[in-house]
Backbone as a chain_set.jsonl record, in Angstrom:
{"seq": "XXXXXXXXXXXXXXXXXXXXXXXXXXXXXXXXXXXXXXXXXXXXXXXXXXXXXXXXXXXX", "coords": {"N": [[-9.311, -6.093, -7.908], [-6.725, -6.309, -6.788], [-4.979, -7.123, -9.035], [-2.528, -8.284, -10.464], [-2.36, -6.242, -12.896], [-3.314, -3.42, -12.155], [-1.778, -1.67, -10.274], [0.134, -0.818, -11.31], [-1.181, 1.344, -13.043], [-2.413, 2.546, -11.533], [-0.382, 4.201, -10.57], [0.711, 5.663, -12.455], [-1.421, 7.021, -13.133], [-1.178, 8.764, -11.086], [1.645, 9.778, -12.29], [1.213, 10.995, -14.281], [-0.529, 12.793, -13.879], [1.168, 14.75, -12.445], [3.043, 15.396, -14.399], [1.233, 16.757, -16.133], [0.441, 18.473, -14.273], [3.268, 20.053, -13.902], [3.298, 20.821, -17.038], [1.484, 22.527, -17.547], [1.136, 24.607, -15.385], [4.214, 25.667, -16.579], [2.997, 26.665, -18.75], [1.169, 28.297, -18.351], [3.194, 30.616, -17.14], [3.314, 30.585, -14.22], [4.259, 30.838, -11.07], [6.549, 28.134, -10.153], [6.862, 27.415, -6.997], [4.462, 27.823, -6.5], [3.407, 24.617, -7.488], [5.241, 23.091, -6.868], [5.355, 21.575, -4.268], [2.938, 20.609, -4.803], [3.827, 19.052, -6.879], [5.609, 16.934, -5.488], [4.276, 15.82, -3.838], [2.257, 14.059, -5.48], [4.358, 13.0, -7.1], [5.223, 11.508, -4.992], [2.923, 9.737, -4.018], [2.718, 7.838, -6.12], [5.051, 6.798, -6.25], [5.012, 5.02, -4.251], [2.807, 3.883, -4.407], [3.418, 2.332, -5.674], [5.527, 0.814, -4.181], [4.072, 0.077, -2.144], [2.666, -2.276, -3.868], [5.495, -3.769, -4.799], [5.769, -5.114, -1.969], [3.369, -6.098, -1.112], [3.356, -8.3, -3.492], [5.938, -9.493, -4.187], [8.619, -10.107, -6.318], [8.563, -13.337, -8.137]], "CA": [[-8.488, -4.937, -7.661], [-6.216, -7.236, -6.271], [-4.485, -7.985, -9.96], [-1.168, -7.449, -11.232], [-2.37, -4.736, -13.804], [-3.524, -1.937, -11.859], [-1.057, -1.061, -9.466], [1.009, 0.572, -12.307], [-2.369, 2.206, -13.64], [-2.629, 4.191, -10.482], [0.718, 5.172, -10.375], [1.041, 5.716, -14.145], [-2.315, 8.601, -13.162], [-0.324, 9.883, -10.246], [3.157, 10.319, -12.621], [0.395, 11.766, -15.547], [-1.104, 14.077, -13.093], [2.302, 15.579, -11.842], [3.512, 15.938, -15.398], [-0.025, 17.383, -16.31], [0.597, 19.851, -13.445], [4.118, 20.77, -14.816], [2.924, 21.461, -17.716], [-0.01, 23.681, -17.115], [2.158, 25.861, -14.505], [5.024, 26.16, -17.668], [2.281, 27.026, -19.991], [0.133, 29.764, -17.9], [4.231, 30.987, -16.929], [3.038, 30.522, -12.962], [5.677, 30.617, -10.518], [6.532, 26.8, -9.782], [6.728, 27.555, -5.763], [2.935, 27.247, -5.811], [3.305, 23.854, -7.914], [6.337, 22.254, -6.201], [4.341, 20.818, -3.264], [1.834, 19.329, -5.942], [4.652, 17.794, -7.615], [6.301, 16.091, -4.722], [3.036, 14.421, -3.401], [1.869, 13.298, -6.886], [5.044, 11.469, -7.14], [5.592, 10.421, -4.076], [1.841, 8.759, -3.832], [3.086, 7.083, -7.572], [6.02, 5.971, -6.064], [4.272, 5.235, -2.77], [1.822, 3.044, -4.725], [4.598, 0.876, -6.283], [6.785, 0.307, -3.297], [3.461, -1.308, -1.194], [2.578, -3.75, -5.034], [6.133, -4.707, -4.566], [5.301, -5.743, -0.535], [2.426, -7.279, -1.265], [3.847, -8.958, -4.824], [7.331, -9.711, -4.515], [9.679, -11.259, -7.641], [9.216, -14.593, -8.408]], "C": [[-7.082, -5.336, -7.246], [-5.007, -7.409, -7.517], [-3.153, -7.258, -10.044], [-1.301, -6.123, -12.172], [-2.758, -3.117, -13.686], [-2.89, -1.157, -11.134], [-0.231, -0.268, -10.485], [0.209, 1.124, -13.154], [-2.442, 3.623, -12.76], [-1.72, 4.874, -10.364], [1.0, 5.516, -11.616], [-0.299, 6.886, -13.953], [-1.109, 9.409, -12.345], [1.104, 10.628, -11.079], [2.384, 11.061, -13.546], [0.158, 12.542, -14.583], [0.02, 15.165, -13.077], [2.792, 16.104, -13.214], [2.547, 17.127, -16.161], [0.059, 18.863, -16.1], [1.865, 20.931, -13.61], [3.901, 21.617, -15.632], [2.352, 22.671, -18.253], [0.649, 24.823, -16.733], [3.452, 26.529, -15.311], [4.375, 26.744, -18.458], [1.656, 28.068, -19.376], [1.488, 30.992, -17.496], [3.68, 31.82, -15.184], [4.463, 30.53, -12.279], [5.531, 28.974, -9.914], [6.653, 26.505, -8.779], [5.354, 26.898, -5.531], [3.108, 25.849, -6.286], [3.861, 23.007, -7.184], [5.645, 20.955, -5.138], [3.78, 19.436, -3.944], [2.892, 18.509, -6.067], [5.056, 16.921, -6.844], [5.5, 15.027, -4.538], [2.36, 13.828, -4.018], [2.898, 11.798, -6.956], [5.109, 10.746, -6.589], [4.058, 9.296, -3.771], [2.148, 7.874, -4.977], [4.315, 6.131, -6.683], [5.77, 4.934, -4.44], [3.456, 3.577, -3.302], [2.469, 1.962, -5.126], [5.342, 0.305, -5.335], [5.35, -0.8, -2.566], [3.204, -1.811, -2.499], [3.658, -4.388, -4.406], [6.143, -5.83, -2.833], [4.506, -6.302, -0.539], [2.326, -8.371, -2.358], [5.334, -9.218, -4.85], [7.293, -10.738, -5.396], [9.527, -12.753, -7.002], [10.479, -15.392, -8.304]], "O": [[-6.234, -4.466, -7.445], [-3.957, -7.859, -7.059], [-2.822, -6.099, -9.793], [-0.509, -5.18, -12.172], [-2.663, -2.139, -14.427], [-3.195, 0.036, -11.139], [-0.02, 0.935, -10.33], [0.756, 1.5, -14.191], [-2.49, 4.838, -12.955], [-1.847, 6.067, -10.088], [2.213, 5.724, -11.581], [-0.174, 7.801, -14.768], [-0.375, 10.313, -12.744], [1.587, 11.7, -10.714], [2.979, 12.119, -13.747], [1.155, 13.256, -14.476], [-0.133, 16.275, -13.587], [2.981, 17.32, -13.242], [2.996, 18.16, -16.657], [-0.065, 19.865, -16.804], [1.763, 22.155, -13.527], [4.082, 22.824, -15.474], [2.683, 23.49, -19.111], [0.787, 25.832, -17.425], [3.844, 27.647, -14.976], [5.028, 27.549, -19.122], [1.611, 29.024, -20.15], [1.139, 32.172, -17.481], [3.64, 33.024, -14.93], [5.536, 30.283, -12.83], [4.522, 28.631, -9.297], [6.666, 25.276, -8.705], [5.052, 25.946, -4.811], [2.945, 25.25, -5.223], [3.173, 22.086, -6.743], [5.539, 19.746, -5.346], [3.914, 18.216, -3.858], [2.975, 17.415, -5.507], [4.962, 15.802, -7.349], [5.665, 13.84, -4.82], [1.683, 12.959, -3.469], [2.712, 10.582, -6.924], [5.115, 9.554, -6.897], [4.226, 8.157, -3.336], [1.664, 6.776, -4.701], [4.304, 4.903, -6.592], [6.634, 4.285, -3.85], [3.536, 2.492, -2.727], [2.111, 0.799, -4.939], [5.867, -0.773, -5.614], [5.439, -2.023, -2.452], [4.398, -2.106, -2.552], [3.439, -5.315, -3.626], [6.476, -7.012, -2.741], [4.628, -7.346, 0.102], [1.456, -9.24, -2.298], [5.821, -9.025, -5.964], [6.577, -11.735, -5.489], [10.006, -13.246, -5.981], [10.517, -16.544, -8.735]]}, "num_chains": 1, "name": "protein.A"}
């Protein structure tokens, strides 16, 4: 679990999810208030997930 290739798997679901959830909420013509939330904490766990790889993987 440990490897270089999954840390941008999980965050590559979390940025699919959020776009997912976009989507969906454009397509049923929801108000994007209820969505917003979602979206933030989708990304931010995506972007969340990449910042600790690079802390525990720093550049060569």
């Amino acid at each position: 679990m440990d490897s270089v290739l999954w840390t941008p798997r999980f965050a590559a679901v979390y940025f699919l999810a959020a776009a997912l959830l976009l989507v969906v909420f454009l397509a049923i013509d929801a108000s994007l208030t209820i969505a917003a939330p979602l979206l933030v904490i989708l990304v931010g766990l995506g972007i969340a997930v990449l910042i600790r790889h690079r802390q525990r993987h720093p550049a060569r």
